[in-house]
VOLUM-889061 format. One record per residue (C-alpha): x, y, z negated; residue in one letter. Coordinates in steps of 0.02 Angstrom, whole numbers, plus 32768, in hexadecimal, padded with zeros to 4 digits. Example, Ala and Ser with C-alpha at 12.3 -4.5 7.8 and 13.67 -1.06 7.14 Angstrom:
// residues 2
82677F1F7E7AA
82AC7FCB7E9BS
This chain:
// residues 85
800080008000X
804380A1803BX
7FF381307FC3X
800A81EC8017X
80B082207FEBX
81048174800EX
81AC819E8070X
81B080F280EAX
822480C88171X
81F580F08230X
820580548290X
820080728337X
826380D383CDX
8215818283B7X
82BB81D18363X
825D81D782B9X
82C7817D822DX
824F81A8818FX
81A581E4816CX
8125821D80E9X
808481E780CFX
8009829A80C5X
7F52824280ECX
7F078198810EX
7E8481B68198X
7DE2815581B2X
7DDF811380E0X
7DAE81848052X
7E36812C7FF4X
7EE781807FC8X
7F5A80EB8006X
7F60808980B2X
7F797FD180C6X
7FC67F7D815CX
7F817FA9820CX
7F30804481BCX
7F4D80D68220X
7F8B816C81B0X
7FDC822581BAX
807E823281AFX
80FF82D8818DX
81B182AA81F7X
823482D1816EX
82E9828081F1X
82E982828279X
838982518311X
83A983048368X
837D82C18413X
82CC825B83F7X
822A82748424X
81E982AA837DX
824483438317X
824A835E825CX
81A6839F81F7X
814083728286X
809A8321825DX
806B826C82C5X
7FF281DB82BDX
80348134828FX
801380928262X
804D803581C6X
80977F9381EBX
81007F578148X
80F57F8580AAX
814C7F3E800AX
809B7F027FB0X
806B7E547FC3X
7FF17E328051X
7F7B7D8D802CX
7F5B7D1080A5X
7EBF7C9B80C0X
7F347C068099X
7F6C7C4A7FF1X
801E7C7E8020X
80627D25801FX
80C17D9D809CX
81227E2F805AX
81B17E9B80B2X
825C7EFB8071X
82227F9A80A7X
8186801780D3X
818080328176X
810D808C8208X
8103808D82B7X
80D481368318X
């Protein structure tokens, strides 16, 4: 879970390398689960990407450190936060 504030890592090619979380859109809850799209507030970025510092994108959680639950009873959880834009 990814409350607003959470600094998570960018994982894709955009030129982001971290983000924060400023809104959760589509929920009227203050944290975003995986494949929820949420707000985020670029705080690095590489000099020559497609996305600058304090800019203000769309993305989509895909890891996060909590423990997802499966169906089958076992559990998937990751290193790191992370987002794709």
């Amino acid at each position: 879970m990814l409350q607003l504030r959470s600094v998570c890592e960018v994982a894709d090619n955009t030129g982001a390398k971290r983000a924060a979380v400023i809104g959760v859109l589509g929920k009227r809850k203050s944290y975003g689960e995986i494949g929820d799209i949420v707000k985020m507030h670029i705080k690095e970025a590489t000099p020559d990407g497609t996305v600058k510092k304090s800019e203000v994108v769309d993305a989509v959680i895909v890891r996060t450190k909590k423990a997802i639950r499966r169906a089958d009873g076992s559990y998937l959880r990751f290193d790191s936060n992370a987002v794709v834009i």
